[in-house]
Residue frames as qw, qx, qy, qz and C-alpha x, y, z in Angstrom:
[[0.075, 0.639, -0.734, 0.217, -37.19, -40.14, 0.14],
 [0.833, -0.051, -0.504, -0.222, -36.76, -43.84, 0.78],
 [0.354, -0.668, 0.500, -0.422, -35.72, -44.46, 4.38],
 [0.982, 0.107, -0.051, -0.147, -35.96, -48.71, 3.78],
 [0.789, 0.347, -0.415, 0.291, -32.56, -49.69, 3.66],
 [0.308, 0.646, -0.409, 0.566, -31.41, -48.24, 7.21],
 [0.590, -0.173, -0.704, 0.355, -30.62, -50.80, 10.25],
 [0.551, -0.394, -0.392, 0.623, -29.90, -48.54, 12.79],
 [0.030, -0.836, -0.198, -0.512, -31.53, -44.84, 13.82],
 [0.671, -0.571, -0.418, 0.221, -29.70, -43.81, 16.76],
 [0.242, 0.964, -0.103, -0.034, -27.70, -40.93, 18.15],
 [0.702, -0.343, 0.261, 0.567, -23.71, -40.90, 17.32],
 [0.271, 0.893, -0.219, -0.283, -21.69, -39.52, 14.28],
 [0.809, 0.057, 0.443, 0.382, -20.31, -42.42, 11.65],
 [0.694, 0.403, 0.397, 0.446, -20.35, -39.67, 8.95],
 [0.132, 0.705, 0.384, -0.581, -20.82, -36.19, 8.13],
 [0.265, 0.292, -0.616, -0.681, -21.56, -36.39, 4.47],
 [0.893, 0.209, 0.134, -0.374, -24.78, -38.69, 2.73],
 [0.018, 0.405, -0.881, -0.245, -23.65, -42.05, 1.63],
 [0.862, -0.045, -0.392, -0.319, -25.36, -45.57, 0.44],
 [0.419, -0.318, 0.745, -0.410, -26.26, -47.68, 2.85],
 [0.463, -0.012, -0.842, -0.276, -27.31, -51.15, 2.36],
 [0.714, -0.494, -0.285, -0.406, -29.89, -53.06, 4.54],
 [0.850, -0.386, -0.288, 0.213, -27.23, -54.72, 6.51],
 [0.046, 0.773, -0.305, 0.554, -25.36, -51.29, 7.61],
 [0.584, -0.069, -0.680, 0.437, -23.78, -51.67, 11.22],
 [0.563, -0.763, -0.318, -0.005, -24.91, -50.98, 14.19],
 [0.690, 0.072, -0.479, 0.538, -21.19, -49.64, 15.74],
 [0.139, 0.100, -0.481, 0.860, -22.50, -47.09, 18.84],
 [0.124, -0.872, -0.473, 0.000, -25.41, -44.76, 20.55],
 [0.156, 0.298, -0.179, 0.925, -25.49, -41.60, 21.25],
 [0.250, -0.481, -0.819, 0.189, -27.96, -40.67, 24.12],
 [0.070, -0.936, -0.170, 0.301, -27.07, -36.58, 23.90],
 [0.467, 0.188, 0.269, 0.821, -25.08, -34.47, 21.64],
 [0.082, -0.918, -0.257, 0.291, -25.31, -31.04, 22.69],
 [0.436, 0.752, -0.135, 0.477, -23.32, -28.00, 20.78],
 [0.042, -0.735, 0.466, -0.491, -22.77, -26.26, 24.47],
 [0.134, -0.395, 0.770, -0.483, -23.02, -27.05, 28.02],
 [0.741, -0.347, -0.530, -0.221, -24.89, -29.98, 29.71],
 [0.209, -0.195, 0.533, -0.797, -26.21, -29.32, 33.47],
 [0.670, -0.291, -0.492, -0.473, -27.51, -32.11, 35.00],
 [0.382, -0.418, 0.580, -0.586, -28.09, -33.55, 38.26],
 [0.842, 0.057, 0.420, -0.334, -29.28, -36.90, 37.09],
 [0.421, -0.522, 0.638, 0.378, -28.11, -39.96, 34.91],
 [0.598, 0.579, -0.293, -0.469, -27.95, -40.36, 31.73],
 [0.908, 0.057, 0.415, 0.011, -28.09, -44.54, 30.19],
 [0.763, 0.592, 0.052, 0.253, -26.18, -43.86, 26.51],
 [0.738, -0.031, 0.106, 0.666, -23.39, -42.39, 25.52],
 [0.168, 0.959, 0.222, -0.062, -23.08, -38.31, 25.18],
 [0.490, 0.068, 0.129, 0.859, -20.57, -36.01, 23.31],
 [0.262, -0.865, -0.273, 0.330, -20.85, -32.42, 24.65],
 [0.396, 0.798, 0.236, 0.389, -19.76, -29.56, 22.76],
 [0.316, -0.835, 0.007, -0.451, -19.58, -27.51, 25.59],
 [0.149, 0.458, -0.730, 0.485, -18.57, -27.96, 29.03],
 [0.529, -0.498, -0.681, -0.091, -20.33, -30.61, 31.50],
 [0.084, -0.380, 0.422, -0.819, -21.61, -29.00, 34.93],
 [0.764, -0.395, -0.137, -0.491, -24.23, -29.62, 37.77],
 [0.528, -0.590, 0.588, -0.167, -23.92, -32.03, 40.34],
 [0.430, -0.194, 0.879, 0.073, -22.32, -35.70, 40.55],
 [0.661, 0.402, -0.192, -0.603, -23.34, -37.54, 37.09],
 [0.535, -0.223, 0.797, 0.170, -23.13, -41.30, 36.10],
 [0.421, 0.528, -0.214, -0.706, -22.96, -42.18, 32.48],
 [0.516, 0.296, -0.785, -0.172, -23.24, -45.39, 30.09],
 [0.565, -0.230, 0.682, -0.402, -25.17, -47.89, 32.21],
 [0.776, 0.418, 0.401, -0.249, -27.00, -49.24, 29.32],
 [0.663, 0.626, -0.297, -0.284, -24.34, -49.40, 27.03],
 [0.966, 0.122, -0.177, 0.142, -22.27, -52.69, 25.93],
 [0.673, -0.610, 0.289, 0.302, -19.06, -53.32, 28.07],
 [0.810, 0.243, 0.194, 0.497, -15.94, -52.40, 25.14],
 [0.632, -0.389, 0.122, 0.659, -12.44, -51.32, 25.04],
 [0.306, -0.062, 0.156, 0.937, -13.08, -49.11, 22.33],
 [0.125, -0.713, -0.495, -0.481, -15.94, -46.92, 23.01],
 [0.010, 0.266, -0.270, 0.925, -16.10, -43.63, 24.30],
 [0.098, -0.709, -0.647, 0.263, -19.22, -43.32, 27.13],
 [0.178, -0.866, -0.162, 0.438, -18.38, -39.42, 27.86],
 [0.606, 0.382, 0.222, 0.662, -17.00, -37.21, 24.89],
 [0.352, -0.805, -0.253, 0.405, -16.28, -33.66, 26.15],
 [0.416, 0.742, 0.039, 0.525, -14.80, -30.51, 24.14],
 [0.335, -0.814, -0.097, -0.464, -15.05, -28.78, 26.78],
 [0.077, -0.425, 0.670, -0.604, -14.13, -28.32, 30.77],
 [0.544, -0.421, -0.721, -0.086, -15.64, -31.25, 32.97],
 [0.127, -0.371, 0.420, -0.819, -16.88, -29.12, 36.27],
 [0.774, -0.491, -0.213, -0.338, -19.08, -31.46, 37.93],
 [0.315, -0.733, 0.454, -0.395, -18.17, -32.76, 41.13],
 [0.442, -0.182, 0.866, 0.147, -17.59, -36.29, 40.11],
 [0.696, 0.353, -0.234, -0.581, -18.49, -37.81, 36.63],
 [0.489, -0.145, 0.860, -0.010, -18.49, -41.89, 36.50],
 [0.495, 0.316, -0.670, -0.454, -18.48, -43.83, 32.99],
 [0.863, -0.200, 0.430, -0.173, -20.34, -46.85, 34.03],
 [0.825, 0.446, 0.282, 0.203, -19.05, -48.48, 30.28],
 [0.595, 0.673, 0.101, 0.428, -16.05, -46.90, 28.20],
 [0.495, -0.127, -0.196, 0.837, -14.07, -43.83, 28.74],
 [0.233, -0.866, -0.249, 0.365, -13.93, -40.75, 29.51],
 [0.461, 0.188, 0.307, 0.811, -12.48, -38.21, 26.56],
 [0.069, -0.979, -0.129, 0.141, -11.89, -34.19, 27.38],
 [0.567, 0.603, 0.171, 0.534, -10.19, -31.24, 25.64],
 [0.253, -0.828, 0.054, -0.497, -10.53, -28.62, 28.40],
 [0.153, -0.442, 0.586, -0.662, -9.99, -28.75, 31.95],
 [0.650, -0.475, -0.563, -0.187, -11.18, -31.32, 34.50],
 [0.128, 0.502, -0.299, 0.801, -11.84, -29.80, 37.34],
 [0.853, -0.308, 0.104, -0.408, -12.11, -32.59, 39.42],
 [0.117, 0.422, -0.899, -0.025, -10.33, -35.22, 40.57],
 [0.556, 0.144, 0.786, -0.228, -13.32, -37.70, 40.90],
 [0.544, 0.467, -0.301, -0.629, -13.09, -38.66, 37.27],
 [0.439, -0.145, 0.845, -0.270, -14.12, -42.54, 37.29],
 [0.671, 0.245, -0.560, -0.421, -14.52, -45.25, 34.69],
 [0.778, -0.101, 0.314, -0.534, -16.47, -47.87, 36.05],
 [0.992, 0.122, 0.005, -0.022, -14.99, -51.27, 33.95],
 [0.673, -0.503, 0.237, 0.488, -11.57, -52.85, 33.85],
 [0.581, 0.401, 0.427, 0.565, -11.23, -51.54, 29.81],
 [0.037, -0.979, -0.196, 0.048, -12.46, -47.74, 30.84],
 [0.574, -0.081, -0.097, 0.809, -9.73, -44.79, 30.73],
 [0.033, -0.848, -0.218, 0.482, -9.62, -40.96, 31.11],
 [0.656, 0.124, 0.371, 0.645, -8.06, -39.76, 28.52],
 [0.083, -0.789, -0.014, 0.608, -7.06, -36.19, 27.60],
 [0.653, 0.367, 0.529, 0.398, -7.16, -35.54, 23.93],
 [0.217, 0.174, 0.207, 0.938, -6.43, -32.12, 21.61],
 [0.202, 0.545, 0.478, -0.658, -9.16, -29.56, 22.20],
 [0.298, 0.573, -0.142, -0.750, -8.98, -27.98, 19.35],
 [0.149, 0.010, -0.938, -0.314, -9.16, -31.57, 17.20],
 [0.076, 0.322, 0.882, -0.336, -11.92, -32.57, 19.40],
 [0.316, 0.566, 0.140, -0.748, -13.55, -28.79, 18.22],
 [0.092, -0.474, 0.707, 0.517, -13.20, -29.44, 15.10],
 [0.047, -0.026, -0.998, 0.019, -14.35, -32.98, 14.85],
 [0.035, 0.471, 0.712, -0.519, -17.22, -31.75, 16.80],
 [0.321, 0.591, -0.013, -0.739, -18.58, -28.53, 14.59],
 [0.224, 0.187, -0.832, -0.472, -18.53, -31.02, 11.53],
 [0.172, -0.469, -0.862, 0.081, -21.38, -33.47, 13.49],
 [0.236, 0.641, 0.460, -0.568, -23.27, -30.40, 14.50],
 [0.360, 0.435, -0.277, -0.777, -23.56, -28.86, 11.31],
 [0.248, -0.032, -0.871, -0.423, -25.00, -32.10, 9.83],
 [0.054, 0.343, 0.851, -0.395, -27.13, -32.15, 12.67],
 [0.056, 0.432, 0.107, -0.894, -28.33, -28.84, 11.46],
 [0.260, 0.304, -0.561, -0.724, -28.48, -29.58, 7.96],
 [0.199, -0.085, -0.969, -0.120, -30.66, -32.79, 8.78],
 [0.142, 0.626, 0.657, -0.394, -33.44, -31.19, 10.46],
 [0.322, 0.510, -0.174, -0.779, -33.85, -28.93, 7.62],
 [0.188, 0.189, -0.891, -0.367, -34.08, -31.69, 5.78],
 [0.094, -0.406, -0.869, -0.268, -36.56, -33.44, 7.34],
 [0.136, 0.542, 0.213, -0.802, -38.92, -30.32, 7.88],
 [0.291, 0.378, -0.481, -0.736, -39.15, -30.58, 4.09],
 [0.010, 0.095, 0.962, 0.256, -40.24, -34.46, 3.58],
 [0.660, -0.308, -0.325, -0.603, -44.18, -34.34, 2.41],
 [0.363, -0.176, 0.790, -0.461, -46.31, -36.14, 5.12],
 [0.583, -0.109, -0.678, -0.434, -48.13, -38.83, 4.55],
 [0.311, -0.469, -0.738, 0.372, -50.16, -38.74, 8.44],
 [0.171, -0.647, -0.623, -0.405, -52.44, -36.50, 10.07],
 [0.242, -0.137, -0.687, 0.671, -52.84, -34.75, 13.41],
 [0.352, -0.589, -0.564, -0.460, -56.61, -34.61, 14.69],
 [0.291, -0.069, -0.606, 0.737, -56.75, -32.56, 17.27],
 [0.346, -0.412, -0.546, -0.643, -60.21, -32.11, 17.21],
 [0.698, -0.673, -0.235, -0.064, -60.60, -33.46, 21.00],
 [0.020, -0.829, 0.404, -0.386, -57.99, -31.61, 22.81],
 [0.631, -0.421, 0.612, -0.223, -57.76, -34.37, 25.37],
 [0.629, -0.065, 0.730, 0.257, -56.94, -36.99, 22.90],
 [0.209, 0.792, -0.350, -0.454, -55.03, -35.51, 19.93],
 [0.914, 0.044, 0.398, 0.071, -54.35, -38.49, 17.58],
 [0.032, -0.411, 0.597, 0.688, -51.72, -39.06, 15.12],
 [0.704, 0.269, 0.606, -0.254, -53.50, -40.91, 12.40],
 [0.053, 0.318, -0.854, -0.407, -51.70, -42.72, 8.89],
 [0.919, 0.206, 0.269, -0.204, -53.22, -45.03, 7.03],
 [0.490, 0.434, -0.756, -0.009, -49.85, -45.39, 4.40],
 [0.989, -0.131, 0.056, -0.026, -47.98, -47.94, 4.09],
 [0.465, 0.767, -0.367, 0.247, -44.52, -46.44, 3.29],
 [0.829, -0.118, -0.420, 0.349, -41.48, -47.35, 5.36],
 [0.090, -0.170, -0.375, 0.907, -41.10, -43.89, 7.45],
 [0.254, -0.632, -0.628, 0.377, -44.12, -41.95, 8.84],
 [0.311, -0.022, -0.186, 0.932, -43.72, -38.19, 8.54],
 [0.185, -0.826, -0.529, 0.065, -46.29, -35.90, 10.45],
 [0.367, 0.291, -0.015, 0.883, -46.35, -32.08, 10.48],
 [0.399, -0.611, -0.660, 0.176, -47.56, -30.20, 13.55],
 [0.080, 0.731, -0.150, 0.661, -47.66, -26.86, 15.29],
 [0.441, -0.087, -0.720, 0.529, -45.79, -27.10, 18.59],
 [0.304, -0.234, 0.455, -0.804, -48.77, -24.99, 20.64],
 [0.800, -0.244, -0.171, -0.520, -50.14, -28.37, 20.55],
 [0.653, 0.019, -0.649, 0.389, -47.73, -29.78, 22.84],
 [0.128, -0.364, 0.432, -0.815, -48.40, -26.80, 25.33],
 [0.499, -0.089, 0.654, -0.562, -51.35, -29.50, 27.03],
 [0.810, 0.224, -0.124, -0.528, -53.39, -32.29, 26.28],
 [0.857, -0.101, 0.498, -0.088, -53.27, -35.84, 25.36],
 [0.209, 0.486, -0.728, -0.436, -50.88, -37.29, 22.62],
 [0.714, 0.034, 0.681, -0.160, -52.07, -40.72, 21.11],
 [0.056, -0.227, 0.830, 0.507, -51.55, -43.01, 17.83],
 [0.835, 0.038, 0.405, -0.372, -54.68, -44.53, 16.66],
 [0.692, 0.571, -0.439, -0.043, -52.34, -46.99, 14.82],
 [0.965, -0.217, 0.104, 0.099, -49.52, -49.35, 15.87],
 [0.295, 0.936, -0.139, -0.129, -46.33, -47.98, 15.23],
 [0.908, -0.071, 0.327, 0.250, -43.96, -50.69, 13.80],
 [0.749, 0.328, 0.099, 0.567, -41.72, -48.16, 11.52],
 [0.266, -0.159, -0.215, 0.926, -39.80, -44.57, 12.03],
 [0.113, -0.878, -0.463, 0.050, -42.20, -41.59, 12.83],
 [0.335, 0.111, -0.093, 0.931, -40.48, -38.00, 12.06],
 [0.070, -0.839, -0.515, -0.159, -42.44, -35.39, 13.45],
 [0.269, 0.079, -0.005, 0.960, -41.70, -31.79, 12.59],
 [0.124, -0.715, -0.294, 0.623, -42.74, -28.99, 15.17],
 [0.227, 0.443, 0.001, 0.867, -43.13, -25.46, 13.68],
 [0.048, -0.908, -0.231, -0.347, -42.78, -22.64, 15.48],
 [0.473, 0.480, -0.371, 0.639, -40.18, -20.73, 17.17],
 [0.257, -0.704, 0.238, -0.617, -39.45, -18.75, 20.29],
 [0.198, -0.206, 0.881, -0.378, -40.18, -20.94, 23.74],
 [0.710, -0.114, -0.442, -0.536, -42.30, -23.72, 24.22],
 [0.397, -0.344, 0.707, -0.473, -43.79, -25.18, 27.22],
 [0.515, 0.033, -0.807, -0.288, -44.43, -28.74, 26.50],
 [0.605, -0.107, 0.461, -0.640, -47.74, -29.93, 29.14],
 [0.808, 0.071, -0.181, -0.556, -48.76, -32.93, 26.53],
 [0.588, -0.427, 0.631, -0.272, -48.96, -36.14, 27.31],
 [0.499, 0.119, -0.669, -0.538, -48.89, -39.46, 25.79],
 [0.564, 0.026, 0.558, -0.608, -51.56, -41.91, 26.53],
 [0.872, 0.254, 0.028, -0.416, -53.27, -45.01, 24.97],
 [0.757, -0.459, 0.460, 0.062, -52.12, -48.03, 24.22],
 [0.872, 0.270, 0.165, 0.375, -49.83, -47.32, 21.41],
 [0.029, -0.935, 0.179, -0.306, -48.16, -44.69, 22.98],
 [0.851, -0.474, -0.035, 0.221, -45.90, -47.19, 25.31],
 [0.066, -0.932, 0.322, 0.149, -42.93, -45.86, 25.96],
 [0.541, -0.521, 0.656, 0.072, -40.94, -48.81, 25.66],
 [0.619, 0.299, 0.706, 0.171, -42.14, -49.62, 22.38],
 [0.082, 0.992, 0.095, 0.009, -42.80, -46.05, 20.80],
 [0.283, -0.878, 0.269, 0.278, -39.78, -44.55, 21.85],
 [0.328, -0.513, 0.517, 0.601, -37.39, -45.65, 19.73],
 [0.452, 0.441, 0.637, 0.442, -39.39, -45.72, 16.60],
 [0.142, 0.922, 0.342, 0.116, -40.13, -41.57, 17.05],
 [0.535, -0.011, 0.009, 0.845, -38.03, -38.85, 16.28],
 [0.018, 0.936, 0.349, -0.052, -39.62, -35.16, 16.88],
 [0.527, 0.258, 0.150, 0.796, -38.17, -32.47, 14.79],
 [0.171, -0.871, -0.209, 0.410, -38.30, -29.03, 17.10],
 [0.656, 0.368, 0.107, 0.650, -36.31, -27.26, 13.56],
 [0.213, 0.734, 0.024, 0.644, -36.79, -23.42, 14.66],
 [0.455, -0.882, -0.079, -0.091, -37.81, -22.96, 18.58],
 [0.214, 0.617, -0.477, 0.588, -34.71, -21.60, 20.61],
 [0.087, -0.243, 0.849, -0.460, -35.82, -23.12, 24.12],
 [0.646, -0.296, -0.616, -0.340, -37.99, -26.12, 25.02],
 [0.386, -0.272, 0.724, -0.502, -39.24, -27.00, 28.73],
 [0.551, -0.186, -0.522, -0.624, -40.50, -29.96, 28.98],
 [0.538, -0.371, 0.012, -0.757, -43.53, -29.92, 31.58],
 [0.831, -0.259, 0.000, -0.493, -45.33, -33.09, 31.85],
 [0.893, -0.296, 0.172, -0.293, -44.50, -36.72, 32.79],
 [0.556, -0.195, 0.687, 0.426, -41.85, -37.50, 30.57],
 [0.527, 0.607, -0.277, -0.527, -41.33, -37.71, 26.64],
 [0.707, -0.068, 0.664, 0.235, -41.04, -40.45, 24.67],
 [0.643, 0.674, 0.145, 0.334, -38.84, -40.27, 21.43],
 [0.586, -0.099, 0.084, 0.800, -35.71, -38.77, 20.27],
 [0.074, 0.944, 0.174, -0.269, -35.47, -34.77, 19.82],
 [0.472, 0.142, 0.129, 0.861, -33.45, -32.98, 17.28],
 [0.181, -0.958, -0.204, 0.087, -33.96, -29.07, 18.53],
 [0.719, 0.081, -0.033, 0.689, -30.36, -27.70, 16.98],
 [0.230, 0.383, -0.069, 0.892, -31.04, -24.58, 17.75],
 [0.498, -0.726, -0.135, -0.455, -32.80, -24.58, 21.17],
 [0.119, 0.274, -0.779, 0.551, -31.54, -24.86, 24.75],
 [0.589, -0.433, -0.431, -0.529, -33.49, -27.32, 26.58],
 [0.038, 0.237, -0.790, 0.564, -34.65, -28.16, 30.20],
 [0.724, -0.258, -0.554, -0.321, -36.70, -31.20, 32.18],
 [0.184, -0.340, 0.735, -0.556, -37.52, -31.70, 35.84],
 [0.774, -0.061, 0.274, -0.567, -40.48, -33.74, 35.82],
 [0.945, 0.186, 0.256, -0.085, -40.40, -37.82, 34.69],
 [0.403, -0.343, 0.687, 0.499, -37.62, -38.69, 32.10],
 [0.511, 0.670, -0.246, -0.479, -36.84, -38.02, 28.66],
 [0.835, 0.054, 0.532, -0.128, -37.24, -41.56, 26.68],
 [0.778, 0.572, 0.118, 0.233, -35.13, -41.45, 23.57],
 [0.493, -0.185, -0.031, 0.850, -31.77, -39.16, 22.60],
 [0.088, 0.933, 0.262, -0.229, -31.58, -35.84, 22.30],
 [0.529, 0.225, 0.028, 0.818, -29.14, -33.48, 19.59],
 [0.057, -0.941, -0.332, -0.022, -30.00, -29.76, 20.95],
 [0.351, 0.689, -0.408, 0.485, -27.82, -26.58, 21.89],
 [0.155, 0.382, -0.705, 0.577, -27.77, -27.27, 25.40],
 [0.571, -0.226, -0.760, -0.212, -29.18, -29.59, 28.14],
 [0.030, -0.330, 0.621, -0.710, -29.96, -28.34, 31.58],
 [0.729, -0.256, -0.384, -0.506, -32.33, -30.78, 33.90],
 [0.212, -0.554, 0.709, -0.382, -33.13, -33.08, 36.65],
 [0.854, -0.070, 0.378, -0.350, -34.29, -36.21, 35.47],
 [0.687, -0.239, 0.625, 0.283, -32.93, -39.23, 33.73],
 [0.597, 0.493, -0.322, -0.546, -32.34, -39.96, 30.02],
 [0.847, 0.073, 0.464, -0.249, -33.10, -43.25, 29.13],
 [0.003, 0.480, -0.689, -0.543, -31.11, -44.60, 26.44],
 [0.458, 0.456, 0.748, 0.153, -34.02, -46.18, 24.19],
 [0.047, -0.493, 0.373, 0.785, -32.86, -44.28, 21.15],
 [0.647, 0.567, -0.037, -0.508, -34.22, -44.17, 17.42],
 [0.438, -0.285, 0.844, 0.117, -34.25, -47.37, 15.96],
 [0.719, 0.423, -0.133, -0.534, -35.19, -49.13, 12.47],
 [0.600, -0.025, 0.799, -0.029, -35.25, -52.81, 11.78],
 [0.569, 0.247, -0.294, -0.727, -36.02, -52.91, 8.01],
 [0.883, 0.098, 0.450, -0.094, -37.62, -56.05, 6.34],
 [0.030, 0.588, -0.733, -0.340, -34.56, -57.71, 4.25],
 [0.631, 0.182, 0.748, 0.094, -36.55, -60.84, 3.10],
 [0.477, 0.807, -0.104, -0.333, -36.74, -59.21, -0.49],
 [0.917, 0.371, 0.050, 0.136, -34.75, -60.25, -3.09],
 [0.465, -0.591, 0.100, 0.652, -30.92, -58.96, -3.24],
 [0.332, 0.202, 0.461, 0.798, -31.17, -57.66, -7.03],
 [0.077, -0.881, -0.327, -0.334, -33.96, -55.18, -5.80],
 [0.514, -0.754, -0.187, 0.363, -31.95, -54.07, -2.95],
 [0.513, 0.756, 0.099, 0.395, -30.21, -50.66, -3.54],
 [0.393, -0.173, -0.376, 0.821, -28.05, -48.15, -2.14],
 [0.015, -0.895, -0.325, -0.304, -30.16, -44.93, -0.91],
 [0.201, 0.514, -0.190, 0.812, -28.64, -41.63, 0.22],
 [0.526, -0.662, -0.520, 0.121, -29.10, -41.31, 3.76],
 [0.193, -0.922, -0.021, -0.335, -29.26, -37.96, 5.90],
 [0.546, 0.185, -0.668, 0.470, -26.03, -38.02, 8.12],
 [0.439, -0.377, 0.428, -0.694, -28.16, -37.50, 11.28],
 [0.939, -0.035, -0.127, -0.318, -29.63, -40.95, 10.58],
 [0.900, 0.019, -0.384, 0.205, -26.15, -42.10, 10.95],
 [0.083, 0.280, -0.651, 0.701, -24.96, -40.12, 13.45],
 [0.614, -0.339, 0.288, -0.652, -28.06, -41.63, 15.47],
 [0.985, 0.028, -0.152, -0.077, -26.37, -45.08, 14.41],
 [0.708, 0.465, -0.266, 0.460, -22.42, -44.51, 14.57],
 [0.612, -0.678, -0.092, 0.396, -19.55, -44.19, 16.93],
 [0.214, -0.938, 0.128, 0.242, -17.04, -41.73, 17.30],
 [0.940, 0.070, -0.013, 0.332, -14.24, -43.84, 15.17],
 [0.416, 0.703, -0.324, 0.477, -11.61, -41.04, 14.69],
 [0.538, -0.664, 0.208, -0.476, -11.94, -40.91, 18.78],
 [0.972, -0.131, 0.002, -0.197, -11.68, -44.37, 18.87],
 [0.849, 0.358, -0.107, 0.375, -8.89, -45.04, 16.63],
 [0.250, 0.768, -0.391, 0.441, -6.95, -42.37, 19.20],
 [0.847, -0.418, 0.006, -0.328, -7.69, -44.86, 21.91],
 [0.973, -0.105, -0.044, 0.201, -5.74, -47.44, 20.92],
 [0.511, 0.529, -0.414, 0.537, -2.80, -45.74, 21.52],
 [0.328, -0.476, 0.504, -0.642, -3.59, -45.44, 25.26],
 [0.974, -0.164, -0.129, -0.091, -4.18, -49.08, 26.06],
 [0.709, -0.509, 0.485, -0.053, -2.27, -50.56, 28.35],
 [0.576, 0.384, -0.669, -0.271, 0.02, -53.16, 26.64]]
């Protein structure tokens, strides 16, 4: 599978169907979380999240790190909003359920609350998860073309020589239960890496060395958790995005460096909105350039909500 032609890896939900994409696709959202159920947190989250479920835990502030516009959702909710105040630093605020609260607070002068169909919103919503679904089966399947040497427990390497334009690395997730993570490479293009194994998993590894940075790294790695049912994770933080569609996860320690699609989030540390990202190289010719079939998780980790959007403008101010 040729993964070359796609700008933008991040989470949201432009489609839910494969289409051609060209090199100069758009960029038009994030997604920082996209959970099926609930999302219990106590801590803030930088991107943009659409919640299946209902939101809970304590006081929550969302969208710091995303661009300042009139038609972008920060907070997407199916659900019932029960925290005890939820604040959109960026965008609005869009729920189907109940808010059961009156400290519901958009943070710019373009923000709004906005109460929208539930059962549209369901809808809308079980279409993006089931692609989510269908996309980590997918990649679970791509051959690898990288290693994992885990030969010194304390410094587990990935190791690639290709030269293709995605990465893809197959692991067994009781090597995340401790140890050192590390590249012995530079990692300048996307990195899928599919976990197997089910049940729980306590995640203790670290990453380490110096092409492990988080701020660089992170949005070029995507870890595919396709079977387990609940992740903790342990140590210092993660860096990279998680698709886990069919686990409930939870984090107290450091912060979780990338997005995340799972069934549910419960935690106390930040999420960082440095999401899965791909820059290709477009200096080629334009009679080689093709359309390729892309996975609609790739573009729901690039795309915004538009149907959402497009019910916006009818609530603007005139």
């Amino acid at each position: 599978m040729n993964f070359s032609r796609v700008k933008y890896l991040c989470f949201s939900a432009l489609f839910v169907l494969s289409v051609p994409v060209w090199a100069s696709v758009e960029n038009v959202g994030t997604y920082n979380l996209i959970l099926k159920n609930d999302l219990s947190t106590s801590s803030d989250i930088e991107g943009r999240i659409m919640i299946g479920g209902n939101i809970n835990g304590s006081s929550t502030d969302v969208g710091s790190r995303i661009p300042l516009d009139a038609d972008v959702d920060a907070v997407t909710v199916v659900g019932d909003i029960n925290a005890p105040s939820l604040k959109a630093q960026n965008g609005h605020i869009v729920y189907g359920g109940n808010a059961n609260t009156n400290n519901l607070i958009t943070n710019s002068s373009t923000g709004q609350v906005i109460k929208e169909d539930q059962s549209l919103l369901q809808t809308r919503f079980d279409e993006i998860y089931q692609s989510v679904i269908d996309d980590s089966y997918d990649y679970k399947n791509l051959a690898s073309n990288g290693t994992f040497n885990t030969s010194d427990q304390n410094k587990k390497l990935f190791e690639s020589d290709s030269t293709d334009d995605v990465l893809v690395f197959n692991i067994d997730g009781d090597d995340l239960r401790y140890g050192g993570l590390e590249f012995n490479f530079m990692p300048t293009v996307p990195i899928i890496i599919n976990v197997a194994g089910t049940g729980e998993l306590n995640i203790n590894a670290k990453a380490q060395g110096n092409y492990f940075n988080k701020n660089t790294v992170s949005p070029l790695v995507l870890w595919n958790f396709y079977d387990y049912t609940k992740l903790r994770f342990n140590g210092d933080g993660w860096n990279g995005s998680v698709l886990a569609p069919y686990a409930d996860i939870s984090s107290y320690t450091g912060s979780l460096d990338g997005g995340i699609a799972a069934l549910s989030y419960t935690g106390g540390v930040e999420l960082h909105n440095k999401l899965f990202t791909f820059e290709p190289n477009t200096s080629g010719p334009k009679d080689e350039e093709l359309p390729v079939p892309v996975p609609s998780t790739w573009l729901m980790f690039t795309g915004g909500f538009l149907l959402l959007l497009r019910q916006h403008k009818r609530h603007k101010p005139a």
